[in-house]
DSSP file (Angstrom, degrees, kcal/mol; ACC not computed):
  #  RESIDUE AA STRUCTURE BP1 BP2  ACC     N-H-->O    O-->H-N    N-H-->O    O-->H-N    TCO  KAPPA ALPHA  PHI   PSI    X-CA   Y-CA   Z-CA
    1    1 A X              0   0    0      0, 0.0     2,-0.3     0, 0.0   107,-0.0   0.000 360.0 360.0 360.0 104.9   83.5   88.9  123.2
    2    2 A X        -     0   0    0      1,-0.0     2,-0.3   106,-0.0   119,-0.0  -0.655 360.0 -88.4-110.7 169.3   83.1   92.1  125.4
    3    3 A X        -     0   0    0     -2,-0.3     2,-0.3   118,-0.2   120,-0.0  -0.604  40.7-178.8 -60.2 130.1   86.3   93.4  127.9
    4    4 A X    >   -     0   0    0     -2,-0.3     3,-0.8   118,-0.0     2,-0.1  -0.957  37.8-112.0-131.1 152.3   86.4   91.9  131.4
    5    5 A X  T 3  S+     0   0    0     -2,-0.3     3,-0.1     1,-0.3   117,-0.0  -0.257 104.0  58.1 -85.3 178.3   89.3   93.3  133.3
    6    6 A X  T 3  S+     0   0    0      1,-0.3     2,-0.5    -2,-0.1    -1,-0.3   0.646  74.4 160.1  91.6  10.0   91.7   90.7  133.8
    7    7 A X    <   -     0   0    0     -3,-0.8    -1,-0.3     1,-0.1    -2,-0.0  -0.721  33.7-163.1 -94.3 116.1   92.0   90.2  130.4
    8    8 A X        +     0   0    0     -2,-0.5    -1,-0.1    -3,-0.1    -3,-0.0   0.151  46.2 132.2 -87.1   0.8   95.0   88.4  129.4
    9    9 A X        -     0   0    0      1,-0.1     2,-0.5     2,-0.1     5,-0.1  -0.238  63.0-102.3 -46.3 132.3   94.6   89.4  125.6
   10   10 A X    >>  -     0   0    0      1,-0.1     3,-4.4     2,-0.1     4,-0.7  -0.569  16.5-143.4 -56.4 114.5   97.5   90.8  123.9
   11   11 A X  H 3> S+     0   0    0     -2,-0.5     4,-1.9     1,-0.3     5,-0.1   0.599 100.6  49.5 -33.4 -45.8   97.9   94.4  123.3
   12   12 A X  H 3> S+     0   0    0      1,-0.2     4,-1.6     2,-0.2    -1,-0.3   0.580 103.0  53.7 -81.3   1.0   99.4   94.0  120.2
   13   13 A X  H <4 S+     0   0    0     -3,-4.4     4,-0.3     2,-0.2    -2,-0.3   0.805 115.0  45.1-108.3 -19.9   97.0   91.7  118.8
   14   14 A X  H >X S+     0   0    0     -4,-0.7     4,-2.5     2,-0.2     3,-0.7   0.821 112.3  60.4 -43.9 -44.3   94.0   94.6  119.8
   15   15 A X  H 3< S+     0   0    0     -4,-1.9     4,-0.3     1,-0.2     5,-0.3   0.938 104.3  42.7 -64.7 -48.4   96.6   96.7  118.3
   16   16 A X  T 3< S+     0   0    0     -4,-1.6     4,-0.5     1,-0.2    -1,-0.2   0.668 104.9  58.4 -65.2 -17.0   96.5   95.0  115.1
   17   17 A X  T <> S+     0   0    0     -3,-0.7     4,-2.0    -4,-0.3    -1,-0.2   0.701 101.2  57.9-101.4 -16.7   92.8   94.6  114.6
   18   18 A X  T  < S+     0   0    0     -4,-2.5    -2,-0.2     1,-0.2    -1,-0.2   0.430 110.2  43.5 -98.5  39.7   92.2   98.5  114.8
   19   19 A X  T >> S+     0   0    0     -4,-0.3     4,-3.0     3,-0.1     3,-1.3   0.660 111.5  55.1-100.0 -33.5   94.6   99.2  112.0
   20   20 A X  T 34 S+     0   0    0     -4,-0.5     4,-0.2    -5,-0.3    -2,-0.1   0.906 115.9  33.0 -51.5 -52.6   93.1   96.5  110.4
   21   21 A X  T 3< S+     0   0    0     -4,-2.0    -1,-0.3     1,-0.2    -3,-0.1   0.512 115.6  61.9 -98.2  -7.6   89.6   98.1  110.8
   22   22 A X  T <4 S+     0   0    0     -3,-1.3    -1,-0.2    -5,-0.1    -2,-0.2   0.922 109.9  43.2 -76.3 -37.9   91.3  102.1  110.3
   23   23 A X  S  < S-     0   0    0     -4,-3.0     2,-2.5     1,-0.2    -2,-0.2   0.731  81.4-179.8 -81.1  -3.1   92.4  101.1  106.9
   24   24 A X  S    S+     0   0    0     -4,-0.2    29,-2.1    -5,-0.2     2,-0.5  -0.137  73.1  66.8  48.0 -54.8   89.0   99.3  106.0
   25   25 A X  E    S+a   53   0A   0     -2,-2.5    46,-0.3    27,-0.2     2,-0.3  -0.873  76.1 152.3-116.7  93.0   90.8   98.6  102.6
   26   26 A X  E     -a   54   0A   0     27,-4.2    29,-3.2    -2,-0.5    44,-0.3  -0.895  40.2-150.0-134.8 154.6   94.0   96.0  102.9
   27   27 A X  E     -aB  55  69A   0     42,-3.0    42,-4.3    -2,-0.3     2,-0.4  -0.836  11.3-166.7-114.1 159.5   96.2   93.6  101.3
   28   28 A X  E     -aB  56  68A   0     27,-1.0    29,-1.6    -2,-0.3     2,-0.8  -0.978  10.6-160.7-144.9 115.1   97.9   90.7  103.7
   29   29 A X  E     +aB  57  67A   0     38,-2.4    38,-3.3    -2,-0.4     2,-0.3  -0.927  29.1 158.4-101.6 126.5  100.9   88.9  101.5
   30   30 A X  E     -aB  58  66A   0     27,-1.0    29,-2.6    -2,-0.8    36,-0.1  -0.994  40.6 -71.2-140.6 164.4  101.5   85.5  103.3
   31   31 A X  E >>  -a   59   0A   0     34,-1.1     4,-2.0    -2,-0.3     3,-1.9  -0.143  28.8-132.1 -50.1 113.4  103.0   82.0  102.6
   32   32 A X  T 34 S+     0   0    0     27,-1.5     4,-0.4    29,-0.3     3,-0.3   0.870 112.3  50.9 -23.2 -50.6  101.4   79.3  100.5
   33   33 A X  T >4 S+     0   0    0      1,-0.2     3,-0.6     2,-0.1    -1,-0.2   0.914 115.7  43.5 -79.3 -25.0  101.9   76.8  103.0
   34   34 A X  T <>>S+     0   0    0     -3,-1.9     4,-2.6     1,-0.2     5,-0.6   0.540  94.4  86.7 -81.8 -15.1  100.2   79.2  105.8
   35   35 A X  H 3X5S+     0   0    0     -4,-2.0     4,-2.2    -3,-0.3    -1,-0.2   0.778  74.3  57.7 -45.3 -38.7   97.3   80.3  103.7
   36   36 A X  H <>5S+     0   0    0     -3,-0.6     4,-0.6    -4,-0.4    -1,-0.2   0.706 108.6  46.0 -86.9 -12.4   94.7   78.0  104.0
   37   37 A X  H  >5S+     0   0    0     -3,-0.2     4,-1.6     2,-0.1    -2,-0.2   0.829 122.6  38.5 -58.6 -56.3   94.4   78.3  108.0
   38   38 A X  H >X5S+     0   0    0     -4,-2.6     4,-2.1     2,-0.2     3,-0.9   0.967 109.2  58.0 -71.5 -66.3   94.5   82.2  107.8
   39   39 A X  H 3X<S+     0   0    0     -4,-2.2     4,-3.8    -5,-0.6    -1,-0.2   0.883 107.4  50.0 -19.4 -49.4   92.3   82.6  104.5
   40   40 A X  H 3X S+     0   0    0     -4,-0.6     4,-1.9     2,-0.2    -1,-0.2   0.962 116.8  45.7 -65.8 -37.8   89.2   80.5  106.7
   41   41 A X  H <X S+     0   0    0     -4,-1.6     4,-0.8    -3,-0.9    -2,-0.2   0.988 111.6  48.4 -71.9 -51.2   90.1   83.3  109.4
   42   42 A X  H >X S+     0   0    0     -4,-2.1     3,-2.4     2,-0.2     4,-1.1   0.970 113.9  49.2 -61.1 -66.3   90.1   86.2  106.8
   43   43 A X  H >X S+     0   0    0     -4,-3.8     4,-1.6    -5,-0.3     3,-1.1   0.879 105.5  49.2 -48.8 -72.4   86.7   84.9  105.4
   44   44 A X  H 3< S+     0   0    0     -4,-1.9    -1,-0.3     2,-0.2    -2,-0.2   0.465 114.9  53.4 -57.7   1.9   84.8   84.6  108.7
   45   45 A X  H <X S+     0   0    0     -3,-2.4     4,-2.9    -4,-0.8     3,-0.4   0.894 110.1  47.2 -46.2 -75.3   86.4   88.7  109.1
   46   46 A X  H << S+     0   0    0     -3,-1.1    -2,-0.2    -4,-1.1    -3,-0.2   0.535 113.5  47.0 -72.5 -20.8   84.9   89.5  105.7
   47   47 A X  T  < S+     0   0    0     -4,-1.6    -1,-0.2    -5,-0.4     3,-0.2   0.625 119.0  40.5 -86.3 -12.7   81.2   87.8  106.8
   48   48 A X  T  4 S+     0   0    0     -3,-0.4     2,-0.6    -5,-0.4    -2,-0.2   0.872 128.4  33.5 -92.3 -44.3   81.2   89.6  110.4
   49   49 A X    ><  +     0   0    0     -4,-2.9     3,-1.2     1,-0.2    -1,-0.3  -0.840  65.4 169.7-111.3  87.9   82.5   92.9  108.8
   50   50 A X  T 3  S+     0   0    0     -2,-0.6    -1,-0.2     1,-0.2    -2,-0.1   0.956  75.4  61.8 -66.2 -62.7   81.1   93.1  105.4
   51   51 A X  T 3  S+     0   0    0     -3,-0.1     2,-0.5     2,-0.1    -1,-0.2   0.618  87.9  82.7 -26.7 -23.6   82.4   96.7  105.2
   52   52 A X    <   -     0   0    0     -3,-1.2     2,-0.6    -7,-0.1   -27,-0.2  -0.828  67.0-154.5 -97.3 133.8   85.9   95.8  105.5
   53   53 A X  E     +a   25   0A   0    -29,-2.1   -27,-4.2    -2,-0.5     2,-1.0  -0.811  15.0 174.3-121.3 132.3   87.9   94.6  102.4
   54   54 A X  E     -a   26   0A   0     -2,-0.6   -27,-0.2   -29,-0.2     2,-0.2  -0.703   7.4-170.6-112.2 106.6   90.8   92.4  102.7
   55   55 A X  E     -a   27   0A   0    -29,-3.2   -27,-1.0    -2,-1.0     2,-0.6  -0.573  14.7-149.0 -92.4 175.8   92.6   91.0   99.5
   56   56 A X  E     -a   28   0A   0    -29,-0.2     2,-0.4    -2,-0.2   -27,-0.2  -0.936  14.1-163.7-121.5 120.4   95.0   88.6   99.9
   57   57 A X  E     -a   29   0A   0    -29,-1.6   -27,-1.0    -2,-0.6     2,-0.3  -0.902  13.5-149.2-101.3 147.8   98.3   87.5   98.0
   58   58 A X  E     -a   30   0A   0     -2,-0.4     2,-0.3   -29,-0.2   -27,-0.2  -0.872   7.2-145.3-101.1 143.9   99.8   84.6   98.5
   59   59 A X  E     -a   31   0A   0    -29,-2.6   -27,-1.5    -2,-0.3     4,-0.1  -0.651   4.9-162.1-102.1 167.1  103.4   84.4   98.1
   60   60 A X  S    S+     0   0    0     -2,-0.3    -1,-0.1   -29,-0.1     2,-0.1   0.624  74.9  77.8-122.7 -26.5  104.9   81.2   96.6
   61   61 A X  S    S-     0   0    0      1,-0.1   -29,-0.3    -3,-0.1     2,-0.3  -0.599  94.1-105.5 -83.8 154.5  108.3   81.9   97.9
   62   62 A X        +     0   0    0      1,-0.2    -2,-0.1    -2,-0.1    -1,-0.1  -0.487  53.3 142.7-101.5-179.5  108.8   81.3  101.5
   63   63 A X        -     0   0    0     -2,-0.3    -1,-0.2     2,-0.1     3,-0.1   0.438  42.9-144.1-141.3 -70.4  109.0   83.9  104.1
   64   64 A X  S    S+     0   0    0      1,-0.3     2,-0.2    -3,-0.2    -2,-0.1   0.677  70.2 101.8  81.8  25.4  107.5   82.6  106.8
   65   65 A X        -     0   0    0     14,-0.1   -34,-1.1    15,-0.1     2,-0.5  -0.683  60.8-141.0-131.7 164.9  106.3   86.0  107.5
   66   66 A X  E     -B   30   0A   0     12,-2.6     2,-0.6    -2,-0.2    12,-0.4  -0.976  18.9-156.6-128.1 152.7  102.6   87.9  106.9
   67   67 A X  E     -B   29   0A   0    -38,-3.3   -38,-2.4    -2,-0.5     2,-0.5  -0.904  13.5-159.5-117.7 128.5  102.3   91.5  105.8
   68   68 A X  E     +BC  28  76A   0      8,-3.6     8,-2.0    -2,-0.6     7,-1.1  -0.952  22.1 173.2-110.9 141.2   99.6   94.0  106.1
   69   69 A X  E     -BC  27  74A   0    -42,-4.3   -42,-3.0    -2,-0.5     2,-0.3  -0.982  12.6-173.1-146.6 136.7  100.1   96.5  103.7
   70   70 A X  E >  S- C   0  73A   0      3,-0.9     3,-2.2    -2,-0.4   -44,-0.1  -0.975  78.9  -1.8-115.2 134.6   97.5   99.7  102.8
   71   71 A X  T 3  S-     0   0    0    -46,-0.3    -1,-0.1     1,-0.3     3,-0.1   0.944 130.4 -56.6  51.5  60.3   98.2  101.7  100.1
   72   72 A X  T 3  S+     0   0    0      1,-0.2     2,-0.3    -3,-0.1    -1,-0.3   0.396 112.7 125.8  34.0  23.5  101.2  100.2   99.1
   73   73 A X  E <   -C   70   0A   0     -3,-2.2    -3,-0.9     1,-0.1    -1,-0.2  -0.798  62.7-130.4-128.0 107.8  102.2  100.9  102.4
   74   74 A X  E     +C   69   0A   0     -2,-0.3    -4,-0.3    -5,-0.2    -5,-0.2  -0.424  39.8 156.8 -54.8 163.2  103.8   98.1  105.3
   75   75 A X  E     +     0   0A   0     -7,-1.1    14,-2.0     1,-0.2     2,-0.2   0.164  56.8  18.9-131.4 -25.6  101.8   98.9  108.3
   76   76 A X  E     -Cd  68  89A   0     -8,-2.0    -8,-3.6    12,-0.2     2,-0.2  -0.987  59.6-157.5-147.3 162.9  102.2   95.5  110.1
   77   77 A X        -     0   0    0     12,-0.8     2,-0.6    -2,-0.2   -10,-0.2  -0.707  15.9-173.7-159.3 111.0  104.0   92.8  110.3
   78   78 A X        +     0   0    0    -12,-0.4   -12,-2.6    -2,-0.2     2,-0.3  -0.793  50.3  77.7-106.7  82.3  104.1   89.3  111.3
   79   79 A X  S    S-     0   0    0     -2,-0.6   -14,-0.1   -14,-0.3   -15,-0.1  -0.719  80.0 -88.2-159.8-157.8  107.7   87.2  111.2
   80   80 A X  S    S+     0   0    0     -2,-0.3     2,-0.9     2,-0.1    12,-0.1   0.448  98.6  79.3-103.2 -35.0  110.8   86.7  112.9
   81   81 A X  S    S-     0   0    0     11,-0.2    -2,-0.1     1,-0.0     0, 0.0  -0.644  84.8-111.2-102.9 132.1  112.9   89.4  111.3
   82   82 A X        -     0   0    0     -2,-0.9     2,-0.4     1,-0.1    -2,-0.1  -0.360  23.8-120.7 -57.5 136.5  112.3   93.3  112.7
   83   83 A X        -     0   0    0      5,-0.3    -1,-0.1    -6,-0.2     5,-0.1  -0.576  15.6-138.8 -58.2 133.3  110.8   95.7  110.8
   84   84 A X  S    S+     0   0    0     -2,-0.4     2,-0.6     1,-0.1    -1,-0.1   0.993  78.0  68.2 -55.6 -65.8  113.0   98.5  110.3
   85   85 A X  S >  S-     0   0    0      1,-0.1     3,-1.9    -3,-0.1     2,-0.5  -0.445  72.0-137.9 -64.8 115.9  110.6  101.2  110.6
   86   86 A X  T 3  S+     0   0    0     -2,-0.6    46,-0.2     1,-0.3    45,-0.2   0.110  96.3  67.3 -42.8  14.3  108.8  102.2  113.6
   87   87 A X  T 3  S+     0   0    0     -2,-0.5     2,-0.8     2,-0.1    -1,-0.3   0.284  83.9  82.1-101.2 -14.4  105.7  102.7  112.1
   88   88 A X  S <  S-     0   0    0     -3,-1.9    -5,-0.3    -5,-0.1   -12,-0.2  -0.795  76.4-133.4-116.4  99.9  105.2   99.1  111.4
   89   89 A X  B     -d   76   0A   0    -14,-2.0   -12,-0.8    -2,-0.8     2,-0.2  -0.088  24.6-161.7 -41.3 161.9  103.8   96.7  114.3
   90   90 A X        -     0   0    0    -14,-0.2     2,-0.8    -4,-0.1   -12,-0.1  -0.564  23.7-173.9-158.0  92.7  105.5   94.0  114.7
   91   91 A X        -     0   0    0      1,-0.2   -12,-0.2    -2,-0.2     3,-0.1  -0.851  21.2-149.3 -96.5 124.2  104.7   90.7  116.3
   92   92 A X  S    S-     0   0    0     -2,-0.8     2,-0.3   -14,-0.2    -1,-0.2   0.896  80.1  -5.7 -45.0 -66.3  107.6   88.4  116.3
   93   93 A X        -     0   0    0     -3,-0.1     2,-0.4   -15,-0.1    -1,-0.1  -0.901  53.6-163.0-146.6 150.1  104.7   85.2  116.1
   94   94 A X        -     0   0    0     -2,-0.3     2,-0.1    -3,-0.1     3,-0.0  -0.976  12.1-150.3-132.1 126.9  101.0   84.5  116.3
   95   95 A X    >>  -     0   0    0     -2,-0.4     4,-1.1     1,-0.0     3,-0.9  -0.576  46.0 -93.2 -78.0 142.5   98.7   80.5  117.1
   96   96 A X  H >> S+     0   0    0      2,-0.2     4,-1.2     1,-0.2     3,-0.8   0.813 129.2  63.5  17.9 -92.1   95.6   79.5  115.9
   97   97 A X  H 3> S+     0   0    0      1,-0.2     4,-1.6     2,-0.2    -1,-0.2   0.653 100.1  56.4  -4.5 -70.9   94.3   81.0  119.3
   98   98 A X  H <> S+     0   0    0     -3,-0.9     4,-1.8     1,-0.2    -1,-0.2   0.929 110.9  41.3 -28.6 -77.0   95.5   84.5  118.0
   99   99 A X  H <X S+     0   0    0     -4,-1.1     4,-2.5    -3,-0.8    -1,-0.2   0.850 109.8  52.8 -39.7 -40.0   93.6   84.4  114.9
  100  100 A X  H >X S+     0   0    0     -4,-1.2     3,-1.0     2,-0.2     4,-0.9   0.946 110.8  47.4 -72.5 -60.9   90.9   83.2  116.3
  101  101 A X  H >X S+     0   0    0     -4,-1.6     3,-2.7     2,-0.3     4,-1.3   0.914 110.2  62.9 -55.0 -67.2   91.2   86.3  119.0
  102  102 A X  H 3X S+     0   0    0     -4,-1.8     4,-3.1     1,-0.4    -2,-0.2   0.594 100.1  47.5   9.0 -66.9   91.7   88.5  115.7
  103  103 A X  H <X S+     0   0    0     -4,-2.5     4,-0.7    -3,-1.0    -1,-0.4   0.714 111.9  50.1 -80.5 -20.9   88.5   87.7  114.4
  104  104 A X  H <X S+     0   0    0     -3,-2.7     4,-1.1    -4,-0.9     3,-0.3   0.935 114.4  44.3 -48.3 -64.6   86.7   88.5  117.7
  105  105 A X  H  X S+     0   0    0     -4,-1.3     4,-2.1     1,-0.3     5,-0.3   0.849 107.5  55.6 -78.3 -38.8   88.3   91.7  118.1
  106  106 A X  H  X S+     0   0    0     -4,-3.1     4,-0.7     1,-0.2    -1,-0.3   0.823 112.7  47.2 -13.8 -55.3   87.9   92.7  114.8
  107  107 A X  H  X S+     0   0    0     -4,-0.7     4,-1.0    -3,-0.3    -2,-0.2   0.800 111.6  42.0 -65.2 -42.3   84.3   92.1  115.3
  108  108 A X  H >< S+     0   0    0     -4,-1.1     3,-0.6     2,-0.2     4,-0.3   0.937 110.9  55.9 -93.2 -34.1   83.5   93.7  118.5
  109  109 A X  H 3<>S+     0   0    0     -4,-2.1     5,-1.9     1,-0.2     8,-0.3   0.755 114.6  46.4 -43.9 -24.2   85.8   97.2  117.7
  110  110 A X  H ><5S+     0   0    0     -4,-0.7     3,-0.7    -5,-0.3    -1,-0.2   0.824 118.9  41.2 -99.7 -17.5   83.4   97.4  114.2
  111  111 A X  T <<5S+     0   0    0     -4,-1.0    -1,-0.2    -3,-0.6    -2,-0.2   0.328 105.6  58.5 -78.6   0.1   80.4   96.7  116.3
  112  112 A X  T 3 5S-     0   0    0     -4,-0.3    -1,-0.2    -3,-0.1    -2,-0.2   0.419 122.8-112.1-138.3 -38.0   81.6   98.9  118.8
  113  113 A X  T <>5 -     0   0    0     -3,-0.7     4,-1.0     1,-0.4     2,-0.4   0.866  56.0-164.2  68.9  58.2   81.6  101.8  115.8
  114  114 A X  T  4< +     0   0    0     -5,-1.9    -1,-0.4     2,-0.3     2,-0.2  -0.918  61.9  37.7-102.3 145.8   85.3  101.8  115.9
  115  115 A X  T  4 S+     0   0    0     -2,-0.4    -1,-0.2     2,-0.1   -93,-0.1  -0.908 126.7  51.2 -62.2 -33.7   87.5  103.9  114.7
  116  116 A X  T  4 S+     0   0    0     -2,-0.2    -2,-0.3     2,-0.0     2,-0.2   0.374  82.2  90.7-107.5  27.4   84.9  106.1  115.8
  117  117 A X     <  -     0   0    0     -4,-1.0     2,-0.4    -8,-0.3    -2,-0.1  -0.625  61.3-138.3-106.5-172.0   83.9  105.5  119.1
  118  118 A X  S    S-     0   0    0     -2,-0.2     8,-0.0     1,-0.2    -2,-0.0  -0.867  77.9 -24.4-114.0 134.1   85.4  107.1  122.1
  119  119 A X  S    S+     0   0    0     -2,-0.4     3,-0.4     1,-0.2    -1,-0.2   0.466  82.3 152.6  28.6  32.7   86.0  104.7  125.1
  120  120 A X        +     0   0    0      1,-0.2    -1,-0.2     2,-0.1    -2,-0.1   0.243  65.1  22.5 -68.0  -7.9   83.5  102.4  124.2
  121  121 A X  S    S-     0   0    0   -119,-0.0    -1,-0.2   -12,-0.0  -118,-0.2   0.243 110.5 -98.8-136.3  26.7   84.8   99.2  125.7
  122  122 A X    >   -     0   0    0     -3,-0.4     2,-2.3     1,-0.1     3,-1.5   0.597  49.9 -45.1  47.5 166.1   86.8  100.1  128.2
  123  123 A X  G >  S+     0   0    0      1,-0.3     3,-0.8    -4,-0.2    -1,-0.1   0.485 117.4  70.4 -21.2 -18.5   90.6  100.8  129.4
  124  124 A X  G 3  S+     0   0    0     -2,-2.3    -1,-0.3     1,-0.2    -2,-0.1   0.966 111.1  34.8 -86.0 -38.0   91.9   97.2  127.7
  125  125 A X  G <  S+     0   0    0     -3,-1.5     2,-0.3     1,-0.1    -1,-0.2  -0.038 104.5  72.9-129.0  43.7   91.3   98.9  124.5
  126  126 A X    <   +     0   0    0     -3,-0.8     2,-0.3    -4,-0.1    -1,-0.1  -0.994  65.0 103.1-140.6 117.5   92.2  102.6  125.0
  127  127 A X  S    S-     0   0    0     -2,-0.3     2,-0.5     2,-0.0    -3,-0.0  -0.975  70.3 -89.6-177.8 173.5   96.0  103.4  125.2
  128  128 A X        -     0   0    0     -2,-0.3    -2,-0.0     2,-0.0     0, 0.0  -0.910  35.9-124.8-105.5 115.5   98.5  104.7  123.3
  129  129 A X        -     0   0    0     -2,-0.5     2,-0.3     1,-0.1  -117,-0.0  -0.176  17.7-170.5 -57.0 152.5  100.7  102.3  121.2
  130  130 A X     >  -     0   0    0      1,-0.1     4,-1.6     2,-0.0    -1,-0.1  -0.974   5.7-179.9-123.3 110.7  104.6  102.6  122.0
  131  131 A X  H >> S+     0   0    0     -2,-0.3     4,-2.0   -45,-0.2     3,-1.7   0.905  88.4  58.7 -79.0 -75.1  105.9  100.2  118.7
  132  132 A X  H 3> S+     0   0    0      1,-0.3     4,-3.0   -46,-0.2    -1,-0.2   0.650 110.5  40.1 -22.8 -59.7  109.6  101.1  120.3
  133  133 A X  H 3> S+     0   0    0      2,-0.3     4,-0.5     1,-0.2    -1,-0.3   0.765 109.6  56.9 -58.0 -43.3  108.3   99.3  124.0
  134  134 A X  H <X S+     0   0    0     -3,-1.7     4,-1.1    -4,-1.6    -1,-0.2   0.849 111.8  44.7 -68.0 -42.6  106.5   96.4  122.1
  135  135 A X  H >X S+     0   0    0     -4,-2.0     4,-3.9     2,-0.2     3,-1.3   0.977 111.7  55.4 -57.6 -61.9  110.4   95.8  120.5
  136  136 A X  H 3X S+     0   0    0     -4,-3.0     4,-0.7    -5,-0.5    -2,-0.2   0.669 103.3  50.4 -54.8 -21.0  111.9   96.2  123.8
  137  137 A X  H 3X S+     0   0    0     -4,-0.5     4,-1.7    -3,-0.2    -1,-0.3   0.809 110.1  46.4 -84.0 -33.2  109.9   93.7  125.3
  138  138 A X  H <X S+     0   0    0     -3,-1.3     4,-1.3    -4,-1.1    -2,-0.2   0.885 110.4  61.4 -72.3 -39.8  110.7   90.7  122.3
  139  139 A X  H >< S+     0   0    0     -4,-3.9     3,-5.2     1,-0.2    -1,-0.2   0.921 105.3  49.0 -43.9 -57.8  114.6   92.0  122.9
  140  140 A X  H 3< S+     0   0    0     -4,-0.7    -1,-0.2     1,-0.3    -2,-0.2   0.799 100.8  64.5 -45.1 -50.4  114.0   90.8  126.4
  141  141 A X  H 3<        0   0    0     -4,-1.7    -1,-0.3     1,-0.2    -2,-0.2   0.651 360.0 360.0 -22.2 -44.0  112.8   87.9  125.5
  142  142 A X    <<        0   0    0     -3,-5.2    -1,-0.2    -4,-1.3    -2,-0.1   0.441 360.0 360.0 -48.2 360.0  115.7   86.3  123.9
C-alpha cells in the first residue's frame, strides 16, 4: 500500500498507526462483543510487525469504546464520548475498512523505518497533528 496523491485515507487513522508503531509496546482495552473482529486485525499487525507488541484486554463491561494505552498512559481513543485531554486522539468511530487500512499503514510506516525515517512516503504522511482541529471537525459534524 504505497501513497498516491489523491488519497482519500484518513489523517487520523495515519495518525493512529504512528503512535501505534512510536510506542512499539501497547495495551488496547476493548469490548467483548467487538474483540473477535479487532483481535484477527491485531494478529495479522503482530505477523507483519513482529517487533511491535500489542497486548490486549478485553473488557466484559460494555463501553463500546477502544483504548490505546502505553505506559499506563491513554494515548488514543476510539468511542463516542470526548476525551478530555488533548493529548489523546480521538476518533469518534472506525469500519472494518478502517482496520483493515490500520493494518496497511501500520505495515508500510515499519517498512518504511518509521519513527525514523524522514519524508519517506510522501506529504500524505508528514504533517503536524492539531488533536484541537480533529475535535472541531466531529463538533461540525453534528
Amino acid at each position: 500500500m504505497k501513497y498516491i496523491a489523491g488519497d482519500n485515507m484518513k489523517r487520523e487513522i495515519i495518525e493512529l498507526s504512528k503512535r501505534v508503531l512510536e510506542h512499539k509496546n501497547i495495551s488496547i482495552n476493548i469490548d467483548e462483543q467487538i474483540s473477535h473482529e479487532i483481535n484477527a486485525n491485531l494478529n495479522l499487525i503482530n505477523e507483519k510487525v513482529p517487533s511491535l507488541i500489542i497486548n490486549v484486554d478485553i473488557n466484559t463491561e460494555e463501553k463500546n469504546s477502544i483504548e490505546f494505552i502505553h505506559a499506563n498512559q491513554l494515548f488514543a481513543y476510539i468511542g463516542n464520548k470526548e476525551p478530555e485531554r488533548y493529548e489523546i486522539l480521538w476518533i469518534r468511530d472506525i469500519s472494518s475498512r478502517d482496520w483493515k487500512t490500520i493494518v496497511n499503514t501500520i505495515t508500510l510506516l515499519s517498512e518504511a523505518g518509521y519513527p525514523g525515517c524522514q519524508n519517506c512516503l510522501g506529504p500524505k504522511y508528514e504533517y503536524l497533528w492539531d488533536e484541537r482541529n480533529n475535535r472541531t471537525k466531529y463538533s461540525q459534524m453534528k
